[in-house]
C-alpha positions as CSV (number, residue, x, y, z in Angstrom):
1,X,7.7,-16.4,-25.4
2,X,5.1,-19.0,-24.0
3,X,7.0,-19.3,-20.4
4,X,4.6,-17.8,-18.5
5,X,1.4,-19.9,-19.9
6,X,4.0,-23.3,-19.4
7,X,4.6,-21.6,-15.5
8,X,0.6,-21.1,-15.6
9,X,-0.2,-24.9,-16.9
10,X,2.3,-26.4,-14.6
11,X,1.7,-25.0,-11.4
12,X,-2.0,-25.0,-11.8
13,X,-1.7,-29.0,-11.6
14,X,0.8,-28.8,-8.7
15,X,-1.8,-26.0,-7.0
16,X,-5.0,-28.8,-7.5
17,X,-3.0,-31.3,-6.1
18,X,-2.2,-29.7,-3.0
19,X,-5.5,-28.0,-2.3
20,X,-7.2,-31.3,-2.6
21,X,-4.8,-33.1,-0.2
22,X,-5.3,-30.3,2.6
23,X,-8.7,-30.7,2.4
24,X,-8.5,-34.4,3.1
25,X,-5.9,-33.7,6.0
26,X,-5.7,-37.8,6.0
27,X,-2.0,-38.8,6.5
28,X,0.0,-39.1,3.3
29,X,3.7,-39.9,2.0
30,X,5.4,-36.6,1.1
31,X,4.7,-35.4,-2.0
32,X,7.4,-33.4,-2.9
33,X,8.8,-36.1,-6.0
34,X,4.9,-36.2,-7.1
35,X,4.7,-32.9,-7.1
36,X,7.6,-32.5,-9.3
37,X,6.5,-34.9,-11.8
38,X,3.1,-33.2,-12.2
39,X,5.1,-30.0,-12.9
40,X,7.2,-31.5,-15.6
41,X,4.2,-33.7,-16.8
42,X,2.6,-30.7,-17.5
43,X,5.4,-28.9,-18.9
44,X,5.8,-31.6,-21.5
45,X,2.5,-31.9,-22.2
46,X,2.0,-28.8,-24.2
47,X,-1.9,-29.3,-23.7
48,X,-4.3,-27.7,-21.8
49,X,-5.9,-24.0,-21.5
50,X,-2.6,-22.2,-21.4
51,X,-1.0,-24.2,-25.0
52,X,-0.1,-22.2,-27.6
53,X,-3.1,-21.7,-30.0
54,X,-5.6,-22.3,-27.5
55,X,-8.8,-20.1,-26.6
56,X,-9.3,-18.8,-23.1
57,X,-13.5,-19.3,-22.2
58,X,-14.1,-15.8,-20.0
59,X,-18.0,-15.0,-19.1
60,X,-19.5,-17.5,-22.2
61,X,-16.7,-15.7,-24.9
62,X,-13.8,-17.2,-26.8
63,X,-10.6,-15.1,-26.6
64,X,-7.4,-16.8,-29.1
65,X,-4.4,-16.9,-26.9
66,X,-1.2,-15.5,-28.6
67,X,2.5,-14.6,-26.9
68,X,0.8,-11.6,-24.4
69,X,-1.4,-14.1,-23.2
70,X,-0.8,-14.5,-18.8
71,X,-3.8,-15.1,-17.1
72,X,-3.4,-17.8,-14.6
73,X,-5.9,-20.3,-14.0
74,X,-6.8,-19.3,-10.6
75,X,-7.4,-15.4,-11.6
76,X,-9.5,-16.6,-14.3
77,X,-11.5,-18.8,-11.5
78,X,-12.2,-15.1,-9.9
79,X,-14.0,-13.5,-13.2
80,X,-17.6,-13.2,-12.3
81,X,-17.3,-13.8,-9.0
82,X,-18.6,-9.9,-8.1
83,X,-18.6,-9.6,-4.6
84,X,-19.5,-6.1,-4.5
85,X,-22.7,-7.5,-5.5
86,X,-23.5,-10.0,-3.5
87,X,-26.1,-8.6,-0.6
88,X,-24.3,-8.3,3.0
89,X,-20.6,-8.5,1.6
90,X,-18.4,-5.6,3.4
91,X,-18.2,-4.7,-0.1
92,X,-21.6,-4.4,-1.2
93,X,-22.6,-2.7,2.1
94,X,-20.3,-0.6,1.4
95,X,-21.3,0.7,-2.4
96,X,-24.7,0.6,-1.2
97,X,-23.9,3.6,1.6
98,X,-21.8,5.2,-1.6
99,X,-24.5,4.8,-4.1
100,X,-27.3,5.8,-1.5
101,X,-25.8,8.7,-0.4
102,X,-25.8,9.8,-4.5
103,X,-28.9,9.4,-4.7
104,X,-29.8,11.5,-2.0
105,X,-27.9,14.2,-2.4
106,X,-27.5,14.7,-6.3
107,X,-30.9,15.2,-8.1
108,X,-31.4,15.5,-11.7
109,X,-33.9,17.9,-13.3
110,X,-37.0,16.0,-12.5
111,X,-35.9,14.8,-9.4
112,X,-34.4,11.8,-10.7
113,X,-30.8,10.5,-9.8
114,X,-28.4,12.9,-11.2
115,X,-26.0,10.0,-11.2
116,X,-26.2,6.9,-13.5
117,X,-24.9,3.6,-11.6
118,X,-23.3,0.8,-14.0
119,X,-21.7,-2.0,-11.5
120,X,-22.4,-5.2,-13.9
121,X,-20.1,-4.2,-16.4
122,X,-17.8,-6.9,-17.8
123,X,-14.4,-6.8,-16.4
124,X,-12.9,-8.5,-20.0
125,X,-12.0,-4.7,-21.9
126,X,-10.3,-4.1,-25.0
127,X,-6.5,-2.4,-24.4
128,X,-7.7,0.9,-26.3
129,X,-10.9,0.9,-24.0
130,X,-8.2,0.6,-20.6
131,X,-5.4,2.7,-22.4
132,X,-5.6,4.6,-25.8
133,X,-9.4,5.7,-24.4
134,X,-7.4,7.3,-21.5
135,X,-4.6,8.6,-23.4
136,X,-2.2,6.8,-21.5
137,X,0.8,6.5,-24.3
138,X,2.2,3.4,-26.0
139,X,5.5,3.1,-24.1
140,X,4.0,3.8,-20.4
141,X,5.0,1.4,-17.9
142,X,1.4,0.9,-16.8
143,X,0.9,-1.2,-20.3
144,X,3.2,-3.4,-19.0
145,X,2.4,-7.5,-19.3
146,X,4.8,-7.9,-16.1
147,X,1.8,-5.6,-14.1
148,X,-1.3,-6.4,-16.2
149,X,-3.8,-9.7,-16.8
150,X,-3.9,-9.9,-20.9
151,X,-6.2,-12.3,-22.3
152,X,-4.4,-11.7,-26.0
153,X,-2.7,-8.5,-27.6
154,X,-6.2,-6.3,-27.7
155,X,-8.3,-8.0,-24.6
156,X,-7.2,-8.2,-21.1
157,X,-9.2,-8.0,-17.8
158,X,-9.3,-3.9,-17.1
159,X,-6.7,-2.9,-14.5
160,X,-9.2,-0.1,-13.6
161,X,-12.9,0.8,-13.7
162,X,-11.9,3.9,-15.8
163,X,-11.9,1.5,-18.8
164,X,-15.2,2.7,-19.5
165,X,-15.3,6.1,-19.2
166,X,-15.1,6.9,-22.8
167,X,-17.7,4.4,-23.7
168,X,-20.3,6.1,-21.1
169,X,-19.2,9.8,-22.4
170,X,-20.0,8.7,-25.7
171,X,-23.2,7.0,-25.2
172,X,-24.0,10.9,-23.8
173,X,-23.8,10.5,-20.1
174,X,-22.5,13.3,-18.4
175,X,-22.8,11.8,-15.1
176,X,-22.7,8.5,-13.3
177,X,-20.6,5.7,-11.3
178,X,-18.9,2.8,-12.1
179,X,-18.3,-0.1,-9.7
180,X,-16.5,-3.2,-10.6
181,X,-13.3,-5.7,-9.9
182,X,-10.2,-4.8,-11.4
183,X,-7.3,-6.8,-11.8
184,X,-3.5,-6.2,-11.5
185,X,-0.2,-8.2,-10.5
186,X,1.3,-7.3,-7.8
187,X,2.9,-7.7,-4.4
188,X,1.5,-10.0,-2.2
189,X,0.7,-8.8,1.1
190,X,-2.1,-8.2,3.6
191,X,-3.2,-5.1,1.4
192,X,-2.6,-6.3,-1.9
193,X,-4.5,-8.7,-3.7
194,X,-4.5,-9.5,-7.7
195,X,-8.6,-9.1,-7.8
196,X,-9.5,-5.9,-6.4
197,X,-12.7,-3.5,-6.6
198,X,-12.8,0.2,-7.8
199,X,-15.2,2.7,-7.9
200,X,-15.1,5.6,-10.6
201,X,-17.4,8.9,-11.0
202,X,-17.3,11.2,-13.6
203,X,-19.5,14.4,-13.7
204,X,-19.7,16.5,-16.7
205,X,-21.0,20.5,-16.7
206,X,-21.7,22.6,-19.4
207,X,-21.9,26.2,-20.0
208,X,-25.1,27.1,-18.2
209,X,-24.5,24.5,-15.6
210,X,-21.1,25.7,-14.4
211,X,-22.3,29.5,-14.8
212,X,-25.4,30.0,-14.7
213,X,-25.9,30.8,-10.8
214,X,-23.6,33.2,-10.7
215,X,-24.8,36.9,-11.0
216,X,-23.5,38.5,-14.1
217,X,-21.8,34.9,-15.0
218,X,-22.2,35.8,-19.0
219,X,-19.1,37.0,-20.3
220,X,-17.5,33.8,-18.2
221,X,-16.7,30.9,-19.9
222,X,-15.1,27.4,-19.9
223,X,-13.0,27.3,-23.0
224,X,-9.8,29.7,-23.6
225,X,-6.6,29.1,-26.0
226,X,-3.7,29.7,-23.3
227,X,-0.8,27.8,-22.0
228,X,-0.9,24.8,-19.6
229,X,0.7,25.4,-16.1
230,X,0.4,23.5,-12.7
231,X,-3.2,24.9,-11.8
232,X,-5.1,24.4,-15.6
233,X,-4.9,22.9,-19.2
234,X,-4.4,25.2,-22.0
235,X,-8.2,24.9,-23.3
236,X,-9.9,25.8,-19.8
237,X,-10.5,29.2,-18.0
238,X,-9.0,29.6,-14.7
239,X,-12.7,30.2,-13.6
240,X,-14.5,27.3,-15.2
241,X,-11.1,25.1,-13.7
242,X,-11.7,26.4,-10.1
243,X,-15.3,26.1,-10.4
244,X,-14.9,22.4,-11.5
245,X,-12.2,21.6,-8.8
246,X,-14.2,23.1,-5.9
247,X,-17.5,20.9,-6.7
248,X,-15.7,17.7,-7.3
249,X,-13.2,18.5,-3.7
250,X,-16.9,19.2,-2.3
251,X,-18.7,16.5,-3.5
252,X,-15.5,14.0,-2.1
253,X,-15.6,15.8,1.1
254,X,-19.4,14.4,1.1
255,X,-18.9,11.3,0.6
256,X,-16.4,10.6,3.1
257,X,-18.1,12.2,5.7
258,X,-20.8,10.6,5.3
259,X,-19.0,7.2,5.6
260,X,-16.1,8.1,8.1
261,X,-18.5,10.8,10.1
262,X,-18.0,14.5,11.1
263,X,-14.8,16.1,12.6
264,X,-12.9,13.8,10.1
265,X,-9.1,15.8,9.3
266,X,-9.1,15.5,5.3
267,X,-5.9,17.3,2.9
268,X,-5.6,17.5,-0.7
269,X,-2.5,16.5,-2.5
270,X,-1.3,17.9,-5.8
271,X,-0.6,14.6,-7.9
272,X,0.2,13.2,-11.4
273,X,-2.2,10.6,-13.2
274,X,-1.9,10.6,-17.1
275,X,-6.0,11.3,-18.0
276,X,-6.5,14.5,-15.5
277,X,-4.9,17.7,-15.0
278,X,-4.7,18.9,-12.5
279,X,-4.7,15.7,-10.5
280,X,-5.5,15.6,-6.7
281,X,-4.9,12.5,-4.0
282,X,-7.4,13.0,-0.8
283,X,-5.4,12.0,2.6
284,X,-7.6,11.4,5.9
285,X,-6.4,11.6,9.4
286,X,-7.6,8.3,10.9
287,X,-6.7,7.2,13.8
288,X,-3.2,9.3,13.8
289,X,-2.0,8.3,10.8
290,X,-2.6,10.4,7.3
291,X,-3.7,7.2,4.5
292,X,-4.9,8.0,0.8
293,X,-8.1,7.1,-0.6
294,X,-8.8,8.2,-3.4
295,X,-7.6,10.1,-6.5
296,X,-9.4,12.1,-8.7
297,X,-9.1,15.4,-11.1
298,X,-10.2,18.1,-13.9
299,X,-10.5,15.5,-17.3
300,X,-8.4,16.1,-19.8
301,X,-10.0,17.4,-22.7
302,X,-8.7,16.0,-25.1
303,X,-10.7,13.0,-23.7
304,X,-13.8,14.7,-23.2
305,X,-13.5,15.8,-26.6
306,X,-12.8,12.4,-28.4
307,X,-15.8,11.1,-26.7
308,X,-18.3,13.8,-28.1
309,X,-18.8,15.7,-25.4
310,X,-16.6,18.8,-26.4
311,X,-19.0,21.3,-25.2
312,X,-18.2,20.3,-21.5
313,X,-15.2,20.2,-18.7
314,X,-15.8,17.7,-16.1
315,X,-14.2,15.6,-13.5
316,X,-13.4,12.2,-12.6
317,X,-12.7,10.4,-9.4
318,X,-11.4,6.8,-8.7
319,X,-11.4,5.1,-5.2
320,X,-10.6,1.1,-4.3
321,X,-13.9,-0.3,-1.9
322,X,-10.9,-2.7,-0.5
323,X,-9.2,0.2,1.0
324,X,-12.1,2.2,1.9
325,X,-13.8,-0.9,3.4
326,X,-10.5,-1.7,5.8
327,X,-10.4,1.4,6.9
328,X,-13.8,1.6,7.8
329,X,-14.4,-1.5,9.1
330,X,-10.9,-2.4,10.6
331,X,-10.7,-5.6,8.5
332,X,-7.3,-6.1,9.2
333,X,-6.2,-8.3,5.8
334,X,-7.3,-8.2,2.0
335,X,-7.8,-12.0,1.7
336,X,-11.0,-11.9,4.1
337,X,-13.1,-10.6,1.6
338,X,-12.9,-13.7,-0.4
339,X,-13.5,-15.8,2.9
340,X,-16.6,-18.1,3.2
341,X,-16.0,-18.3,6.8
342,X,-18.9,-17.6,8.4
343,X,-17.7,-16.3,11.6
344,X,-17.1,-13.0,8.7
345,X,-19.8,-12.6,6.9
346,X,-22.4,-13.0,9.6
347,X,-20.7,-9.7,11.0
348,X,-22.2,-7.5,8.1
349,X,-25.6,-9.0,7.7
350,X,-26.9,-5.6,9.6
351,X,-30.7,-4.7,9.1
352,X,-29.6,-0.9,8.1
353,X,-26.3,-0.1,5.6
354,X,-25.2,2.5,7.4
355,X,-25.3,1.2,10.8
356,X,-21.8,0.6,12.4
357,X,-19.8,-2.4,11.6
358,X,-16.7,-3.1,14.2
359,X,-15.1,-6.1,12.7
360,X,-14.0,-8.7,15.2
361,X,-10.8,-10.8,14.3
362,X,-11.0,-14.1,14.0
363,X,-8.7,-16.6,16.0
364,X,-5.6,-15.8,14.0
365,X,-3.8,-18.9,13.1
366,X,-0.4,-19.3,13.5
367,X,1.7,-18.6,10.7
368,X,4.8,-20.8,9.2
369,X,7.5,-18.9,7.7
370,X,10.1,-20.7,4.8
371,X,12.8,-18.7,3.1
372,X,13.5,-19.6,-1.0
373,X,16.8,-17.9,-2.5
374,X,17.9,-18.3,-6.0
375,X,19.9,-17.2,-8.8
376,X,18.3,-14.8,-11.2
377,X,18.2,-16.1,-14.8
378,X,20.8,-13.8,-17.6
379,X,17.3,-11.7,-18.4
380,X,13.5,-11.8,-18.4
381,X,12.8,-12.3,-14.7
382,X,10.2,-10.6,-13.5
383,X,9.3,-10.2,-9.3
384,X,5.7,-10.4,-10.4
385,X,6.2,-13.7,-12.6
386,X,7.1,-15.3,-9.1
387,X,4.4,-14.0,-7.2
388,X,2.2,-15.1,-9.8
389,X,3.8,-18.5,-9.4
390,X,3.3,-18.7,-5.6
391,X,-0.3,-17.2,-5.3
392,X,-1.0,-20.0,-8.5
393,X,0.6,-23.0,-6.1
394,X,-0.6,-21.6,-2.7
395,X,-3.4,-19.6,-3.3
396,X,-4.6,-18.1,-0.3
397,X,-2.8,-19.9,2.2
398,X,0.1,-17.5,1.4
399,X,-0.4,-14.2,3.2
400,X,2.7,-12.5,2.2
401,X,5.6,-12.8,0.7
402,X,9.0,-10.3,1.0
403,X,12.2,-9.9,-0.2
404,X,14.2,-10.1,2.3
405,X,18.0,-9.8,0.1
406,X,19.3,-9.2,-3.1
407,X,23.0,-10.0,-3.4
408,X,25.3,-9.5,-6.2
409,X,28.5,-11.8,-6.7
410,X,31.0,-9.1,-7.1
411,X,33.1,-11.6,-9.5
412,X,30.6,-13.1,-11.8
413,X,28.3,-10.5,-11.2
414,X,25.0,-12.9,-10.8
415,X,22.7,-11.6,-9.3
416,X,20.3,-13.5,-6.2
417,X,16.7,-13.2,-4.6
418,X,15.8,-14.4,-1.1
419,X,12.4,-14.5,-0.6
420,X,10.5,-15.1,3.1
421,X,6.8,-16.5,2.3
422,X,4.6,-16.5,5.6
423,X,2.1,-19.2,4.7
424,X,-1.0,-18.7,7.1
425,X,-4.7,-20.1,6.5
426,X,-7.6,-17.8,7.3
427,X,-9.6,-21.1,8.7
428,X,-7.4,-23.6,10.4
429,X,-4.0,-24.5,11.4
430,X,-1.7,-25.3,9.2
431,X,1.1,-28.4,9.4
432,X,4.9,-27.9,8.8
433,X,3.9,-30.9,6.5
434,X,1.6,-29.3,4.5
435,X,3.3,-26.4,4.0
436,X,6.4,-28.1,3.0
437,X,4.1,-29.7,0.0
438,X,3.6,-26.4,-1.0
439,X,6.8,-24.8,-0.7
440,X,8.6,-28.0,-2.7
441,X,6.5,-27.2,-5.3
442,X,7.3,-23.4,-5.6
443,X,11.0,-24.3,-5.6
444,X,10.2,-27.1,-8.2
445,X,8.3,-24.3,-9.9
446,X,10.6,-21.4,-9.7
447,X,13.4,-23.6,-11.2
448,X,11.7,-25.3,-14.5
449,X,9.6,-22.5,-15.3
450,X,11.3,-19.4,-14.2
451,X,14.4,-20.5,-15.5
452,X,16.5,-19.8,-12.0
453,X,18.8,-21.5,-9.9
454,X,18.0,-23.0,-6.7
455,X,20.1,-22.1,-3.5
456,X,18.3,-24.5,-1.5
């Protein structure tokens, strides 16, 4: 029940250790039997931030830990951080273009911003607020603790900025944008990172804003008591549907013009997501190659409803400023954006947002490469326990990790993970030394808390 906070305590003490011997880089004794002990110190200790009964401090508030409870140390260390507020990030030069180009183009009534902007809201949500809001049901695998950051059974750090959607329909906005970081476990990779930051947009019309234009619009209207098929729900009028899905497609086509430029190749694929229907993915043709975006769809209305807003159809849209930002600047891996390297961030202190940012690389470093394979434990492995394990111990210095082969024993039917980790730091070179500190420790690691078998 409390593995994952004992994996959590322990390698968080082996992680602090190692971090503050590489930044000595003074000669040393191995530290693979010291690293060790700290891990089984720690096991045995029982105390500390991730013990049973314990409270997790997030943003100034006391959460009580209980058995959901897996929030590592060093994702907690990331809460607050908001780079996508923090003037001359990629990432806040980037929502400034998005959130300029709203204003511009989408006035209200009085010629005020059509479009709220909320990008300070707390990332620490309730689960009904980043599922039962959404209608996403109890059993779907996107609850899952294995891919999710809970802080107890009903608070976890949102997995996505469409946590609040409800909250905003109900305090009777019918249109505005949510920026923020989100948080999931995952791979680890040059695209993938546990901390990320979405976007979200919702837009909300009612009778005489969806018809009213149109000559002879009267007898049209949004609601109808029909059948759901693959174009419409069953409450919605084929009209008001198509009317909805061609201003949010327009209103996307926008954006990313504005941001990528004209003659830009865009498609729209029919998708699934669990809170809009129909559901749409937007693919762009850069550089040769077709790469998603963004999804987005026609609410469902049952949400619109719940939230008080019956009297309207709307749509909702969701973009990551990671992917957006990598694209469109050519930053070639995720981890920059948490770099304080200043060789990076000088590049995007530009006296005007939407001038054009080429990033150059930095010298890439070399990279050191060590293979771990184990035996699985009987039951409750889980890949993303591991990665969580690794990315605790060696943070950022990891820049991927693969597996590389799954083998089964054909007699006793055991089943084994090899793993390649390429260690690489964004700043320096690395020794085989200092990686070998690091790898011990995610062996030593893999073995007491995970509950596997070393093949090493």
């Amino acid at each position: 029940m409390f593995a994952f906070q004992r994996l959590r305590r322990a390698a968080a003490a082996a992680a602090a250790m190692i971090l503050w011997s590489l930044s000595k880089r003074a000669p040393r004794r191995p530290a693979g039997p010291c690293l060790a002990a700290a891990l089984r110190r720690s096991c045995r200790s029982g105390r500390g931030p991730g013990a049973p009964g314990a409270s997790l401090e997030v943003l100034g508030k006391s959460y009580p830990r209980d058995e959901q409870s897996n929030v590592p140390g060093k994702i907690l260390s990331k809460v607050g951080k908001s780079l996508h507020r923090r003037e001359h990030h990629p990432l806040w030069l980037l929502l400034e273009r998005v959130k300029r180009h709203f204003y511009q183009q989408y006035a209200g009534p009085f010629g005020t911003p059509r479009f709220s902007v909320f990008d300070g809201l707390s990332p620490v949500v309730s689960t009904r607020q980043n599922f039962d809001s959404l209608l996403i049901p109890p059993e779907h695998p996107s609850r899952r603790r294995g891919d999710n950051y809970y802080l107890n059974r009903t608070h976890m750090l949102r997995s996505h900025t469409s946590a609040h959607q409800w909250d905003l329909l109900r305090a009777g906005l019918s249109a505005f944008l949510v920026a923020g970081d989100v948080y999931r476990r995952d791979q680890i990779d040059s695209h993938h990172y546990p901390v990320f930051h979405q976007l979200e947009g919702v837009r909300l019309f009612n009778q005489h804003q969806l018809f009213g234009d149109i000559k002879d619009g009267e007898p049209l209207q949004l609601f109808e008591h029909s059948s759901r098929s693959s174009h419409k729900q069953e409450t919605h009028t084929l009209e008001a549907v198509k009317l909805v899905e061609f201003d949010l497609k327009q209103t996307l086509t926008k954006l990313i013009i504005h941001l990528f430029g004209e003659g830009l190749e865009i498609r729209w694929v029919d998708c699934y997501f669990p809170f809009t229907h129909p559901s749409f993915e937007m693919e762009i043709n850069f550089q040769g190659e077709w790469i998603e975006v963004l999804g987005c769809g026609i609410m469902e209305q049952q949400l619109v409803n719940s939230a008080g807003a019956q009297n309207n159809i709307g749509w909702a849209f969701g973009l990551g400023l990671e992917r957006l930002a990598m694209i469109l600047y050519k930053i070639p891996d995720i981890r920059l954006f948490w770099s304080e390297d200043e060789r990076f961030l000088k590049q995007f202190r530009v006296p005007n947002i939407n001038q054009d940012v080429h990033f150059q690389p930095l010298s890439k470093y070399p990279a050191l490469v060590n293979d771990i394979s184990f035996w699985l434990p009987p039951q409750n492995y889980s890949e993303n326990d591991f990665y969580d394990l690794v990315r605790t111990i060696g943070g950022d210095l990891v820049e991927k990790v693969d597996l590389i082969d799954k083998f089964q024993h054909p007699k006793t039917q055991r089943i084994s993970h090899c793993y390649r980790i390429t260690y690489r730091h964004m700043e320096k070179t690395l020794t085989q030394e200092e990686v070998m500190h690091i790898h011990q420790s995610v062996q030593d690691g893999a073995v007491q808390l995970l509950g596997v078998e070393g093949r090493f």
